[in-house]
C-alpha positions in Angstrom: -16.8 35.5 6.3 -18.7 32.2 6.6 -21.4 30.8 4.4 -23.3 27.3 5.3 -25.0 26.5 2.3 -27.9 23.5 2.8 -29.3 21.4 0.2 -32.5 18.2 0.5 -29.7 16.0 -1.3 -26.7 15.6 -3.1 -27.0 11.9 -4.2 -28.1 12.0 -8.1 -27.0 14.8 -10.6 -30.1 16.9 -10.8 -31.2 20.8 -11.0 -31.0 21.5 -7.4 -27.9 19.9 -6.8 -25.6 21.3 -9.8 -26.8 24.6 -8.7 -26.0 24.0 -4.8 -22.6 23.2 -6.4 -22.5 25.9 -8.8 -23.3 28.4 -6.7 -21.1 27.6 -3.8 -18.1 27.9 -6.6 -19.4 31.3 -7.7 -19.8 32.3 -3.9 -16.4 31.0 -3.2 -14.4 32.5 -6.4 -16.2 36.1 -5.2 -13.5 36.3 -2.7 -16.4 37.1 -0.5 -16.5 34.6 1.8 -13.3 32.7 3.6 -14.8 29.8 4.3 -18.1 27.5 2.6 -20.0 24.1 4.0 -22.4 22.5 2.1 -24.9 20.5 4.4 -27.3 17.6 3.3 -29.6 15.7 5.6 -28.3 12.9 3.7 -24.9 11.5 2.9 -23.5 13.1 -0.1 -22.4 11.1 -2.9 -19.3 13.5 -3.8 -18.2 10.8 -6.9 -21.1 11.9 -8.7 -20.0 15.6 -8.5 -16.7 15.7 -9.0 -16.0 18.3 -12.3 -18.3 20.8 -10.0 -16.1 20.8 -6.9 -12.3 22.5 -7.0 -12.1 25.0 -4.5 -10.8 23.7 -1.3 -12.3 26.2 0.9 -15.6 24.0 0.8 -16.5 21.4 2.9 -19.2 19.0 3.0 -21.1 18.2 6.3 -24.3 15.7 7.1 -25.9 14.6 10.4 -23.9 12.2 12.6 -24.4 8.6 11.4 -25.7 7.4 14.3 -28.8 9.3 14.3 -29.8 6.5 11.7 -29.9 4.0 14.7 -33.5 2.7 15.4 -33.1 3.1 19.1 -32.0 7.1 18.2 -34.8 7.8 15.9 -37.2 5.8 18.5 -35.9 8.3 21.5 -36.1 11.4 18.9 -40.1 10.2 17.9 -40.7 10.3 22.1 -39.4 13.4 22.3 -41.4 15.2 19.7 -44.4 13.8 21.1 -43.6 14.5 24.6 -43.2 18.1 23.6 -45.5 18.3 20.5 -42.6 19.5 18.2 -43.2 20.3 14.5 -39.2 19.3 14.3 -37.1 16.7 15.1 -35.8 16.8 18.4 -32.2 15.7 18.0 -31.7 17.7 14.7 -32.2 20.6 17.0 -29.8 20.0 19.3 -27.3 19.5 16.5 -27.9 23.1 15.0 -27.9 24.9 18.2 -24.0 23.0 18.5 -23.4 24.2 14.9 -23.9 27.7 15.9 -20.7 27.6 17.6 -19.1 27.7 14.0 -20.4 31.0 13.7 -21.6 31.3 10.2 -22.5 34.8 9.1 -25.3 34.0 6.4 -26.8 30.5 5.5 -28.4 29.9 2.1 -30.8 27.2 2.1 -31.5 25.5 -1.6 -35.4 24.0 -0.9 -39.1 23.1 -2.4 -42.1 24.7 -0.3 -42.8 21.5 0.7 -39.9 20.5 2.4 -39.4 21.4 6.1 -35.9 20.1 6.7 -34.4 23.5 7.2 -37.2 24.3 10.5 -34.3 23.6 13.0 -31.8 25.6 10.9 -33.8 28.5 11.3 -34.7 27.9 14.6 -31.0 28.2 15.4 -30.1 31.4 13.6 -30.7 34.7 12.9 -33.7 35.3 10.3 -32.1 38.3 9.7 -28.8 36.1 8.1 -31.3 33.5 6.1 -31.9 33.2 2.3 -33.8 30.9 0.6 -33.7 29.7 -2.7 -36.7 28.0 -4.5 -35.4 24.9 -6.7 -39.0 23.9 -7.1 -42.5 24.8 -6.4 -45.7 23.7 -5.8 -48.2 26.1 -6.1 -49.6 25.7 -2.7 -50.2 27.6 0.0 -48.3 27.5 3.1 -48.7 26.3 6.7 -48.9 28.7 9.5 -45.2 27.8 10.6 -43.6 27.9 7.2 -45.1 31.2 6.8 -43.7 32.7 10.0 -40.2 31.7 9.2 -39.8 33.0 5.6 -41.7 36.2 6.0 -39.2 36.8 8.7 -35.9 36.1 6.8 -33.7 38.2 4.8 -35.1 37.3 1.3 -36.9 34.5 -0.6 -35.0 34.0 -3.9 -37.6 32.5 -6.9 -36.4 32.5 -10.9 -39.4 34.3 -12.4 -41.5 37.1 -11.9 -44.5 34.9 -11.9 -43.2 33.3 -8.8 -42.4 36.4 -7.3 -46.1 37.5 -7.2 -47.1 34.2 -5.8 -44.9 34.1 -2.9 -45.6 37.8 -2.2 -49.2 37.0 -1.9 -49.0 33.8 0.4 -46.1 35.2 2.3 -48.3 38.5 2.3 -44.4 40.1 2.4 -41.7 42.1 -0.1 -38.6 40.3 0.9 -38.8 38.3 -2.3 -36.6 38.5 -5.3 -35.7 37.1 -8.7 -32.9 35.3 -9.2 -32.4 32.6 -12.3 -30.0 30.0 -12.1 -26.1 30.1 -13.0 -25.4 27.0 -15.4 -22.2 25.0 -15.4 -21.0 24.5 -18.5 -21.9 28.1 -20.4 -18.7 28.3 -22.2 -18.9 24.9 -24.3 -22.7 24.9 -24.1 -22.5 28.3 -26.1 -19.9 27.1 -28.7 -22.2 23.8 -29.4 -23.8 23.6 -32.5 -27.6 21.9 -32.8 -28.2 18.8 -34.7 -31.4 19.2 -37.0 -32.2 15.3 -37.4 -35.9 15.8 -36.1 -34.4 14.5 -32.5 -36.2 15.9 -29.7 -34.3 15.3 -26.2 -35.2 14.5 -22.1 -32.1 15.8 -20.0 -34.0 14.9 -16.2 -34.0 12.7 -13.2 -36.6 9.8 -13.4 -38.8 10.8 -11.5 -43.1 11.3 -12.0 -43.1 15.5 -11.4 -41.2 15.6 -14.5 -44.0 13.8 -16.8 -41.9 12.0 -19.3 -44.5 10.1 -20.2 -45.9 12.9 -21.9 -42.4 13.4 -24.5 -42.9 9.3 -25.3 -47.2 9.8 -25.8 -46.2 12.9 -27.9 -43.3 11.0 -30.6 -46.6 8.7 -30.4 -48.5 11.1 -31.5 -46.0 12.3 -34.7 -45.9 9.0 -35.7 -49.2 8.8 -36.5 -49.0 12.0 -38.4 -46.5 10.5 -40.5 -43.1 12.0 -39.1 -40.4 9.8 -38.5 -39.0 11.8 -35.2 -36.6 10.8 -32.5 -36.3 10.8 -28.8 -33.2 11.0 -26.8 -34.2 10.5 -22.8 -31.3 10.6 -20.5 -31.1 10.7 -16.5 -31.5 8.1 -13.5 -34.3 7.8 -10.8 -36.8 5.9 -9.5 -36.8 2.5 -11.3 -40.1 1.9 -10.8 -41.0 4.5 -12.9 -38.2 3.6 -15.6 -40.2 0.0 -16.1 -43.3 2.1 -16.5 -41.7 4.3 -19.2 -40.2 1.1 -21.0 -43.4 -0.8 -20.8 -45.0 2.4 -22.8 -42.6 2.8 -25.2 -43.2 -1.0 -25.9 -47.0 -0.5 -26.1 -46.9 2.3 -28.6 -44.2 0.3 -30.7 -41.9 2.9 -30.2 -38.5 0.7 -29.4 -36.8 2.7 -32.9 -38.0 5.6 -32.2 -36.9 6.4 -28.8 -33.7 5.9 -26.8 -33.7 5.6 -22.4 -30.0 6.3 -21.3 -30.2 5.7 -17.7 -27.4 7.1 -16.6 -26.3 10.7 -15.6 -24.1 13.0 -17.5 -21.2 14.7 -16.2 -22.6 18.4 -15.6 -19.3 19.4 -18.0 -20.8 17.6 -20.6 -23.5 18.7 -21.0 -22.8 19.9 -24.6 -22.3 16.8 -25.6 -26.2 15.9 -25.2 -27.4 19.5 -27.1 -25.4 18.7 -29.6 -27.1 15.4 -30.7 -30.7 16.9 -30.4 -32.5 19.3 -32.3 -35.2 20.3 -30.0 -35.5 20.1 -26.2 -38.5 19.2 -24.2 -39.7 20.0 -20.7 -42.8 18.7 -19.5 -43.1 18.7 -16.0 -45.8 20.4 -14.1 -44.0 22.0 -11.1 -40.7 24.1 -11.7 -38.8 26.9 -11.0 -36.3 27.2 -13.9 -35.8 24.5 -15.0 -31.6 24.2 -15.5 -32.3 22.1 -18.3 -34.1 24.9 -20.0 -31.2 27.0 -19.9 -28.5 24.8 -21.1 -30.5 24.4 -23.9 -31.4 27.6 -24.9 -27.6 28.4 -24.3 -26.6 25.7 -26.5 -29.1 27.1 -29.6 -31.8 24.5 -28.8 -35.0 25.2 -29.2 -37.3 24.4 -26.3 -40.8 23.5 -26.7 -42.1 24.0 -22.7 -45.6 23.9 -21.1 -45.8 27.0 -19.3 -43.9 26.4 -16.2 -41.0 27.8 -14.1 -39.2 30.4 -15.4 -39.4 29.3 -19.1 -42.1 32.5 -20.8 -39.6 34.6 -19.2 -36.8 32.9 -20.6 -37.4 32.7 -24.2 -38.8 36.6 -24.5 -40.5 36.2 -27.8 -40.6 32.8 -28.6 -44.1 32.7 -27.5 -44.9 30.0 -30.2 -42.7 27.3 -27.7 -44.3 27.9 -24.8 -47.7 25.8 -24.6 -50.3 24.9 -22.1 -51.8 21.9 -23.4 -50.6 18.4 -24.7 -52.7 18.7 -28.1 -50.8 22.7 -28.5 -47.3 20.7 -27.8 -48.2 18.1 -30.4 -48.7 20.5 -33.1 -46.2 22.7 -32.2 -43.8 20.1 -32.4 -45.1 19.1 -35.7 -44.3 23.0 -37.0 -41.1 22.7 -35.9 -40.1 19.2 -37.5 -41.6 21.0 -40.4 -38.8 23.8 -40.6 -36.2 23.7 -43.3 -32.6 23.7 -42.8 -32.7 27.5 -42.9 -35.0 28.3 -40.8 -34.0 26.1 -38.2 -30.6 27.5 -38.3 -32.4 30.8 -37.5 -34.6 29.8 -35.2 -31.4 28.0 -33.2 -29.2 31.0 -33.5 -32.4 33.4 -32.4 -33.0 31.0 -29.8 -29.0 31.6 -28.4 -29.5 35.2 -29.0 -32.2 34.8 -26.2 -29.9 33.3 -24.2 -26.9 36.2 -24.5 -28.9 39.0 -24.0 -31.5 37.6 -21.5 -29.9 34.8 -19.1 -26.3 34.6 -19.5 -24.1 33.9 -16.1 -22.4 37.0 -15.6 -25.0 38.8 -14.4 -26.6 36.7 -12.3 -22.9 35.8 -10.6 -22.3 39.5 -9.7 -26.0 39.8 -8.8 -26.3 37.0 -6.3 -23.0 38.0 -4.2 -25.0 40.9 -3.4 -27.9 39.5 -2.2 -26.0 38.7 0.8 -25.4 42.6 1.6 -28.7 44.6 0.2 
C-alpha cells in the first residue's frame, strides 16, 4: 500500500514537523504500507532532520520549482480570477497528475487555518483522507473547509476537549483522539531532572507561543525574592528574538535568563530536560504541545495554561495547569518552594503520568488502525 503524507513545512525543527517525521517512521516500520512520500508546499530542509529519517522507503516531494516564477504565479492569479477559484489553479493541475501514483490513503498534518491541502482533496477520495490537527485556533470554519472535513474519513485532534469542538463546528462524528508519538522516549525516560530552580522554553520563536510571558514571569520571582533561572531554546522569527532580548534587558534580567537560538537535534532532547527543573508552556493556541510530553516523559514538571492537550495529560496534577498569568506566578513560586524530597516525588509522579497515561506504544499500534476502522 501507498501512503502520501503532507505537511505546511519542513524547514525549522518544530512540533508539527518531528511528528510528520515521527509518524511516517512509525507508519513505515508497521510493515503496513510499501511505500511513503512526505509532501511540503515548501522545499524541505532535510539537514535539519536527519536523526528522524532512516527508512528508505520514504521519499520527499514539493511543487516544481518553477511555479516560483513571477510570470507562473502571475498566469496562476488570472486563472483563479477568471474562474473565481478558492485554490490555486496550477496546484490543481499538479494533484490531479499526482493521482496517477495511486496513493491508497493521504494523511494531511495541518492548522484550521491553513487551506493548502484544498486541491489535495479536491483530487482524492474523501473517503481515503485523514487529518491531523498540529494546532488550533478556536474558530469557526468557512463554508468550504467545512464541506471537505465533514466528508473525510476522520479528523484526528489530541484531547477530548478538541474533540467536542470540532464535533460541534463540523456538526459530524468522524473525529477522534489521537496524542502525539515523541522521538526520543527511550532516553527522555531514563533522564534525570535537575532541581536548580531552572525553568525551561523548548519552542520555535515565534509570537503564538508567548515567550514573553516565561521572561515577565522570572520577572516577577525576582521581585519576590527567588533567584530562578530560564533556559529558552529554539529559532524563529528574528524580529521577535530582538523583541525578547530588548525585554530581558529592560527587566535587568541578562543573569537570569539564557536565549539559545538554535535548534536541538530531536535525539537530544534529553539533554535539555535534564538541565531544567521545571518546564513552561505558555502559548495560547495548541493541540499537544510535543514539548509537553517530552517533559513529562523526562520527569519534568510542567506548569501549563490550560491549552492543548495538557489537563488531559497530567491526570491529577491539577495544581500545574493554570489559566491566568498571576495563577502561573504563584504556582511557580510553590514549586521553587519544594524541597529536595518533594521535588523528587513530584518529578517521579510526574513520569508516572507519563507511563501509564501517554507513553508511545499505544498510540503507534492505535494510529496504524486508523487507516482501516
Amino acid at each position: 500500500m501507498k501512503l502520501l503524507i503532507t505537511t505546511p513545512f519542513l524547514i525549522s525543527v518544530g512540533g508539527t514537523e518531528i511528528e510528520t517525521l515521527t509518524t511516517a517512521q512509525e507508519l513505515a516500520d508497521s510493515g503496513k504500507f510499501e511505500k511513503i512520500e512526505i509532501f511540503s508546499p515548501y522545499k524541505p530542509e532535510l539537514q535539519n532532520f536527519q536523526d528522524l529519517i532512516v527508512d528508505q522507503n520514504i521519499n520527499f516531494t514539493t511543487y516544481p520549482e518553477f511555479f516560483k516564477k513571477p510570470g507562473v504565479k502571475k498566469i496562476n492569479t488570472f486563472l483563479r480570477r477568471v474562474f473565481k477559484l478558492k485554490y490555486s489553479f496550477i496546484e490543481d493541475v499538479y494533484w490531479k497528475l499526482q493521482r496517477l501514483k495511486r496513493f491508497d490513503y493521504i494523511y494531511v498534518l495541518t492548522s484550521p487555518s491553513q487551506k493548502y491541502y484544498f486541491p489535495i482533496f479536491r483530487n482524492f477520495d474523501h473517503a481515503k483522507c485523514l487529518v491531523k490537527y498540529t494546532m488550533i485556533e478556536e474558530q469557526d470554519f468557512e463554508v468550504m473547509k467545512r464541506e471537505y472535513l465533514s466528508a473525510i474519513k476522520w479528523n484526528i485532534v489530541m484531547s477530548n476537549r478538541h474533540k467536542d469542538l470540532f464535533t460541534t463546528m463540523l456538526d459530524s462524528n468522524n473525529i477522534m483522539v489521537q496524542d502525539i508519538i515523541i522521538a526520543n522516549e527511550k532516553r527522555l525516560l531514563q533522564s534525570k531532572s535537575n532541581r536548580s530552580f531552572t525553568f525551561g522554553l523548548l519552542s520555535r520563536f515565534s509570537r503564538e507561543k508567548r515567550i514573553e510571558l516565561a521572561i515577565t514571569l522570572i520577572y516577577n520571582l525576582t521581585l519576590g525574592g527567588f533567584n530562578p533561572n530560564l533556559i529558552i531554546q529554539g529559532d524563529g522569527d528574528n524580529n521577535y528574538v530582538l523583541e525578547l532580548e530588548k525585554l530581558i534587558e529592560d527587566y535587568g534580567l541578562g543573569n537570569n535568563i539564557t536565549l539559545l537560538k538554535r535548534n536541538i537535534s530531536p535525539s537530544n532532547t534529553h539533554l535539555f530536560y535534564k538541565n531544567i527543573s521545571f518546564f513552561l508552556i505558555t502559548s495560547k493556541f495548541e493541540t499537544g504541545p510535543l514539548t509537553g510530553l517530552e517533559a513529562m516523559a523526562a520527569g519534568v514538571p510542567v506548569l501549563s495554561f490550560d491549552v492543548g492537550a495538557m489537563k488531559e495529560r497530567l491526570g491529577d496534577h491539577t495544581d500545574l495547569i493554570v489559566n491566568e498569568f498571576d495563577e502561573m506566578v504563584e504556582e511557580a513560586k510553590n514549586l521553587v518552594r519544594l524541597n529536595e524530597e518533594d521535588y523528587l516525588e513530584l518529578s517521579d509522579s510526574v513520569r508516572q503520568t507519563y507511563i501509564s497515561k501517554c507513553s508511545n506504544l499505544p498510540k503507534i499500534k492505535s494510529l496504524g488502525k486508523l487507516f482501516f476502522k
